[in-house]
C-alpha positions in Angstrom: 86.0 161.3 127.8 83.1 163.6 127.8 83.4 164.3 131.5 86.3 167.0 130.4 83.5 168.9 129.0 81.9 170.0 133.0 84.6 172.3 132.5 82.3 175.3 131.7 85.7 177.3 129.8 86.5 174.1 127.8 83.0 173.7 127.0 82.7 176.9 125.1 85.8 176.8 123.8 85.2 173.3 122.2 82.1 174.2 120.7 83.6 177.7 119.0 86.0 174.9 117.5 83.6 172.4 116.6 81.3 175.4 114.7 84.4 176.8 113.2 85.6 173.6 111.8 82.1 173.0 110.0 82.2 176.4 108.6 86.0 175.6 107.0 84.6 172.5 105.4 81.9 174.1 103.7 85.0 176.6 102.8 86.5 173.9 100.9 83.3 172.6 99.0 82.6 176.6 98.2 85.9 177.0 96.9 86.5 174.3 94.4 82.9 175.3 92.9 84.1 179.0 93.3 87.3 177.6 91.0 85.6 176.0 88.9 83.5 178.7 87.8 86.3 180.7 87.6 88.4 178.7 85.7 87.0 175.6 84.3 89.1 172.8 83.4 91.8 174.8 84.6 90.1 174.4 88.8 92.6 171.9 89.8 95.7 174.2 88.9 94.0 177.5 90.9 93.1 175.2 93.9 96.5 173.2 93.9 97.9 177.0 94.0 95.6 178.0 96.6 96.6 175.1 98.8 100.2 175.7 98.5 99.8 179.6 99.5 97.7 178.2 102.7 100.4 176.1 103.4 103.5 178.8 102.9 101.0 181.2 105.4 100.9 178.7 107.9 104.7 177.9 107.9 106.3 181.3 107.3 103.8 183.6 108.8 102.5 181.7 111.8 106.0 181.9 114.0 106.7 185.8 112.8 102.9 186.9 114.5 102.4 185.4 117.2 106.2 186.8 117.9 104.6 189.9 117.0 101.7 189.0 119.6 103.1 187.2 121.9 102.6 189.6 124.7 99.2 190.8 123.8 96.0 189.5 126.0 95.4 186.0 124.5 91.3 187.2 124.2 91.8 190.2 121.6 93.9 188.1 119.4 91.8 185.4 119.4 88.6 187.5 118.7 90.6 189.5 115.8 91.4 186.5 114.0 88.3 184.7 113.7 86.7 188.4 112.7 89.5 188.8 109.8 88.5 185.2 109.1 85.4 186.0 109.0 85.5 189.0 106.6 87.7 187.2 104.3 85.0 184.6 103.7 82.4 187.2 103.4 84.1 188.4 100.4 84.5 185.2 98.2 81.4 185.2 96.9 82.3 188.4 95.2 85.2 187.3 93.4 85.5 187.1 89.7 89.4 186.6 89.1 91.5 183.7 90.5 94.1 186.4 91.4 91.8 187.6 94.2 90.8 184.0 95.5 94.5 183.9 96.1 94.9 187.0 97.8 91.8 186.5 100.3 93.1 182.8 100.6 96.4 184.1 102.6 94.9 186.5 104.6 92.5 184.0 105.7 95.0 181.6 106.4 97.1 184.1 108.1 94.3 184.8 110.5 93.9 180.9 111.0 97.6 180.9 111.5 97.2 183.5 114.6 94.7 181.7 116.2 95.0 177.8 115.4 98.4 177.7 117.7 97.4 180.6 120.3 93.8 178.5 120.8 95.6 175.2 121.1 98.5 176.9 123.8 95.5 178.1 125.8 93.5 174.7 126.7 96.6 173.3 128.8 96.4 176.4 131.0 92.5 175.8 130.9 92.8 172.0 131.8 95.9 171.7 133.9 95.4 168.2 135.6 97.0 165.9 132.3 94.2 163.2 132.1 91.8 165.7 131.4 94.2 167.6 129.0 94.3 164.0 127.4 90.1 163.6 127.1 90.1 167.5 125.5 93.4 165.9 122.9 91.2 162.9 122.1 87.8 165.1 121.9 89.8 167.6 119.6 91.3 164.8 117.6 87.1 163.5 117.2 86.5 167.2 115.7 88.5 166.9 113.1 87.3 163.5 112.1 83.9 164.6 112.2 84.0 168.0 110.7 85.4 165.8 106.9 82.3 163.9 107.2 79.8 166.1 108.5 80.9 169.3 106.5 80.5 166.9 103.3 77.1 165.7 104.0 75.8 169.0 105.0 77.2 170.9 101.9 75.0 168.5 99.8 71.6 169.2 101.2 72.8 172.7 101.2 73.2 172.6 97.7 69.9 171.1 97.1 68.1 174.2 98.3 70.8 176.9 97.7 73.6 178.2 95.4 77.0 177.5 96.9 77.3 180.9 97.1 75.2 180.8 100.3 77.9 177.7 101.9 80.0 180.5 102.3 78.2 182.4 104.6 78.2 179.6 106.8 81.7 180.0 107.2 80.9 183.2 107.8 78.8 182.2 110.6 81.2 179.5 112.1 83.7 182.4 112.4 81.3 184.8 114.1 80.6 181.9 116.5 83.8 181.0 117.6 84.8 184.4 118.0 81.4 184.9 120.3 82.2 182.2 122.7 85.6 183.5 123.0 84.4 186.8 123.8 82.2 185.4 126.3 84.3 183.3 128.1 86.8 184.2 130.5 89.5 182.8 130.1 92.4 181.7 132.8 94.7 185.2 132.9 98.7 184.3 131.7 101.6 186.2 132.2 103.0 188.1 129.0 104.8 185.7 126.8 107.6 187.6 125.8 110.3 185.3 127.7 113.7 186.1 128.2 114.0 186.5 124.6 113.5 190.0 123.7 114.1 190.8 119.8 111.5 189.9 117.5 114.0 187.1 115.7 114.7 185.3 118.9 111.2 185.6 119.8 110.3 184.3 116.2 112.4 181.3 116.4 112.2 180.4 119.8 110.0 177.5 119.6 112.1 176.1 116.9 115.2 176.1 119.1 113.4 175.0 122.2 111.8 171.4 119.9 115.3 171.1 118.4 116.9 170.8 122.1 114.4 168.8 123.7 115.1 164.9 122.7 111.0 164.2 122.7 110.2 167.1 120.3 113.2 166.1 117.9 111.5 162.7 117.5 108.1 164.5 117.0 109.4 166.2 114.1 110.4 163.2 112.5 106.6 162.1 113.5 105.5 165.1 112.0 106.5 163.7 108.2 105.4 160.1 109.2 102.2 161.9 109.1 102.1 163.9 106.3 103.2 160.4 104.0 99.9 158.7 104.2 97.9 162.0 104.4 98.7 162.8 101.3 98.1 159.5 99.7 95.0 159.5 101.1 93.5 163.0 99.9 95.8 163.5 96.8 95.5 159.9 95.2 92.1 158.3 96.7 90.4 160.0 93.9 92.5 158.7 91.3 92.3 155.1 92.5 89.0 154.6 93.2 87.8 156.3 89.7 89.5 155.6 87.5 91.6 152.6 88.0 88.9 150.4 90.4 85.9 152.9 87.8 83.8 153.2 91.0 80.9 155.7 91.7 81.5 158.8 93.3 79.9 158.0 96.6 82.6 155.1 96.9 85.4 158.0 97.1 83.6 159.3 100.2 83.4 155.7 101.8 87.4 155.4 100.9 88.0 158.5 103.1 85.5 157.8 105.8 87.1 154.4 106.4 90.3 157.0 107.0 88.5 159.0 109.5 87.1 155.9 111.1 90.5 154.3 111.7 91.6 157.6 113.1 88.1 158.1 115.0 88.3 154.8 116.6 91.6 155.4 117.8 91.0 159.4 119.3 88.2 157.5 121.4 90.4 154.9 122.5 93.2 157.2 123.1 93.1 158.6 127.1 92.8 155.0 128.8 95.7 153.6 125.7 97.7 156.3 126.7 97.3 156.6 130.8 98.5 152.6 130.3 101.1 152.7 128.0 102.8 156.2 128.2 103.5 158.6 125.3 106.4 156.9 123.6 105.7 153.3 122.9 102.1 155.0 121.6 103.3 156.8 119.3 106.1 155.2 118.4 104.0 152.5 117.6 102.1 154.3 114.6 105.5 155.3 113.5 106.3 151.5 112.6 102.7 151.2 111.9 102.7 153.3 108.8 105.4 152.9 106.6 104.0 149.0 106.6 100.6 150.2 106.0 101.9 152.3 102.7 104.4 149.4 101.8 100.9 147.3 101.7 99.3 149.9 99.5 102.3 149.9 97.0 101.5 145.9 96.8 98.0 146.2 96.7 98.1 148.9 93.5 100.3 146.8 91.6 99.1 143.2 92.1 95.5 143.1 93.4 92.3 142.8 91.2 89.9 145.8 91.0 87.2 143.5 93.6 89.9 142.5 95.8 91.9 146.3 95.6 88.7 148.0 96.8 88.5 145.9 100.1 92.0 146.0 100.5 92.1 150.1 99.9 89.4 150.1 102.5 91.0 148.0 105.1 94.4 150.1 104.5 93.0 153.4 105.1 91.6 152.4 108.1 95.0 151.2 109.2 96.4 154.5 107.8 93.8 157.0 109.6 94.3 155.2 112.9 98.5 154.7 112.6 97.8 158.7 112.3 95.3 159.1 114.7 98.1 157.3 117.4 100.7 159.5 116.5 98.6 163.0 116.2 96.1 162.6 119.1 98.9 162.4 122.0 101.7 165.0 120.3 100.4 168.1 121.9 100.8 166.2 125.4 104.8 166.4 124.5 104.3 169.9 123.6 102.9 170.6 127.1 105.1 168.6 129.2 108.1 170.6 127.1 106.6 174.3 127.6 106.5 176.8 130.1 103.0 178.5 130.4 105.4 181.4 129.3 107.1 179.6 126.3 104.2 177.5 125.3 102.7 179.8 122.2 106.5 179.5 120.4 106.3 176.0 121.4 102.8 175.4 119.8 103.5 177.8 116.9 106.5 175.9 115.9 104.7 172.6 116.0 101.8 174.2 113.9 104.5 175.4 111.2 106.7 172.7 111.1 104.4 169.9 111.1 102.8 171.8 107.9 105.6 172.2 106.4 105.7 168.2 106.0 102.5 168.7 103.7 104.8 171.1 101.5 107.3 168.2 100.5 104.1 165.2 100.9 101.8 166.7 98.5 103.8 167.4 95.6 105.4 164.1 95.9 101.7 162.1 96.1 100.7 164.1 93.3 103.7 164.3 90.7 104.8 160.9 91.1 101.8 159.6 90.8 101.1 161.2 88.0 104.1 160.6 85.9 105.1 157.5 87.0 101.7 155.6 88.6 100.2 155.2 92.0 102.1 152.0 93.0 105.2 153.9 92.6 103.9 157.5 94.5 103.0 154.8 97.3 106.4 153.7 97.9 107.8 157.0 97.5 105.6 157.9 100.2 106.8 154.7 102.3 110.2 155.4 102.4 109.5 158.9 103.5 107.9 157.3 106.2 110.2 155.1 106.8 112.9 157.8 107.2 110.4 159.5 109.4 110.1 156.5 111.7 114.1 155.8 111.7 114.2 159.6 113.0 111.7 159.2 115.6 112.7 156.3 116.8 116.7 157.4 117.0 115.6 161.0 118.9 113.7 159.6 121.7 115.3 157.3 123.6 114.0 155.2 126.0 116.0 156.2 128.7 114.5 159.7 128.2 112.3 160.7 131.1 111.6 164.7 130.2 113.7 167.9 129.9 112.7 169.9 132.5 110.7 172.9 130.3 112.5 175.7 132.2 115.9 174.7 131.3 115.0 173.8 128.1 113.5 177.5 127.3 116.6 179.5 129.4 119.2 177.5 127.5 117.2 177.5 123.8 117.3 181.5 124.0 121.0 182.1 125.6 123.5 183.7 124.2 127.2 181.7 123.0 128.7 184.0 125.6 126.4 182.9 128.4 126.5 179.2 127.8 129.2 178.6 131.0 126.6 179.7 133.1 123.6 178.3 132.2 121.9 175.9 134.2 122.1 172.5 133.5 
């Protein structure tokens, strides 16, 4: 796997994401103790606010700019963003109203919005051979994993020696970074990604048309909220479960959600030989059924195990859950490459990056209100049999006979007009 990094633009590219993703998690750390100062008792209500503007940035703003910048130089926008997302985090420590914290959240997330889906578009035009593409998925997928328990760890002997003030200057940093190797690296030069669709609403919601008439990016949206059900059990209700129904320590919460990231860890590593043997579809079509039994078990478990037995069950489970994940996330932007023109891959990639968030927008209310007025048993099935409808979707929009919708016909005939639809190629 680590071969893919010889590739002296990958390399750097990695590493600005690696950095980048460590500053974010001390972001998060930073914040809730910003919050809390802020607010009090009242914390959870700012930062469940905060989350839900991140998420309403990432669906409504990311497809409308990088319409906007689709046919700028991929290098400037990258740079801008991580310097706007740098700056924003530069000013939290300043704050002293929660109206502000939510005003520097969006534009922060805006910028992340710009350059999380024009970063990920880029690497398939920097590693064009797939197997290697695959190696950079699975090495991406590792990043992730890591940075929630690395950013963690390090934010506590941080704190031991510094106000969490100071954490947010190493977002700061991470920021700066990534935007340095970016500058530094030159990157592979792409034609102008306006397309053949020349408004700024066709351009907007191009990538949207373009997953809805390919059969394999249908089915991935259906993966997309498959994904988001045992996500947000995880980080919405682990807290509640261990605590204060199995009344275990804190450091047993962060075990609970390593054993996640384990199960999804294991699985990235495992992914590019899984994957050359198997194919895309039975992969992840395989976590899709994976899942929904998972959460089902989880249901059972909350309502009939004893609190020894629940906390090896709860730990076996999320490692089932993080890897069913892991095996649906870790190969998906393979579909979104094999679906994509160089020239329509940012809408492509943008419309992934909203859409799939937009999953957490429905998953994380549910996790959270349901298990709060009616128990966590019951916020687990909920969760299942959004799963479940997830899997029925993804399993009933790629069919097996489906072999790939070749990416230029699938771009002309997303952006033609009614009147041109006799002549379009087929």
């Amino acid at each position: 796997m680590l071969t893919v990094l010889r590739n002296g633009t990958y390399r750097r590219l990695f590493g600005a994401q690696v950095v980048a993703l460590l500053g974010t998690g001390l972001l998060t750390i930073a914040l809730g103790l910003l919050a809390f100062d802020l607010a009090g008792s009242n914390a959870g209500a700012v930062l469940g606010t905060a989350l839900l503007i991140k998420m309403l940035a990432y669906v409504g703003f990311a497809p409308v700019i990088n319409a906007v910048v689709a046919r700028l130089p991929k290098k400037p926008v990258l740079i801008a963003a991580d310097l706007v997302r740098a700056a924003m985090a530069l000013c939290l420590p300043f704050i002293t109203e929660t109206w502000q914290i939510y005003l520097v959240v969006f534009l922060l997330q805006s910028a992340s919005a710009t350059f999380t889906p024009a970063f990920q578009s880029l690497i398939p035009s920097v590693l064009e051979d797939k197997r290697d593409y695959t190696r950079a998925l699975s090495l991406s997928r590792l990043a992730y994993d890591m940075e929630a328990l690395v950013s963690p760890a390090a934010a506590v002997l941080l704190l031991s020696v510094t106000t969490y003030n100071n954490l947010f200057l190493g977002t700061v940093f991470g920021f700066l970074f990534s935007a340095l190797m970016v500058a530094v690296t030159v990157l592979p030069k792409l034609q102008a990604t306006g397309g053949p669709a020349t408004s700024l609403w066709q351009r907007t919601t191009l990538g949207s048309r373009i997953f809805w008439r390919t059969p394999r990016l249908r089915s991935l949206l259906a993966l997309n909220v498959v994904v988001a059900a045992p996500t947000a059990m995880v980080l919405v209700n682990t807290v509640v479960y261990v605590r204060d129904v199995l009344g275990r320590p804190e450091t047993d919460l962060a075990l609970a959600l390593a054993s996640f990231g384990i199960g999804s860890m294991l699985v990235a590593l495992c992914a590019p030989r899984v994957l050359d043997r198997f194919g895309d579809r039975l992969v992840m079509l395989t976590g899709a059924a994976l899942v929904p039994v998972a959460l089902a078990a989880v249901a059972g478990v909350i309502a009939f195990a004893q609190p020894d037995s629940g906390w090896w069950w709860l730990l076996g489970l999320w490692f089932i859950l993080g890897a069913g994940n892991s095996t649906i996330q870790t190969p998906s932007a393979r579909l979104l490459r094999d679906a994509s023109t160089e020239e329509s891959r940012p809408y492509v990639f943008t419309a992934q990056f909203s859409l799939s968030h937009a999953c957490y927008i429905i998953a994380y209310p549910l996790a959270g209100w349901v298990g709060a007025t009616a128990g966590l048993g019951w916020a687990a099935l909920t969760l299942t049999i959004v799963a479940i409808l997830g899997s029925a979707g993804a399993f009933l929009s790629w069919p097996r006979s489906e072999t790939g919708t070749d990416p230029s016909v699938t771009e002309e005939q997303a952006v033609e007009k009614p009147t041109d639809r006799s002549s379009a190629r087929r």
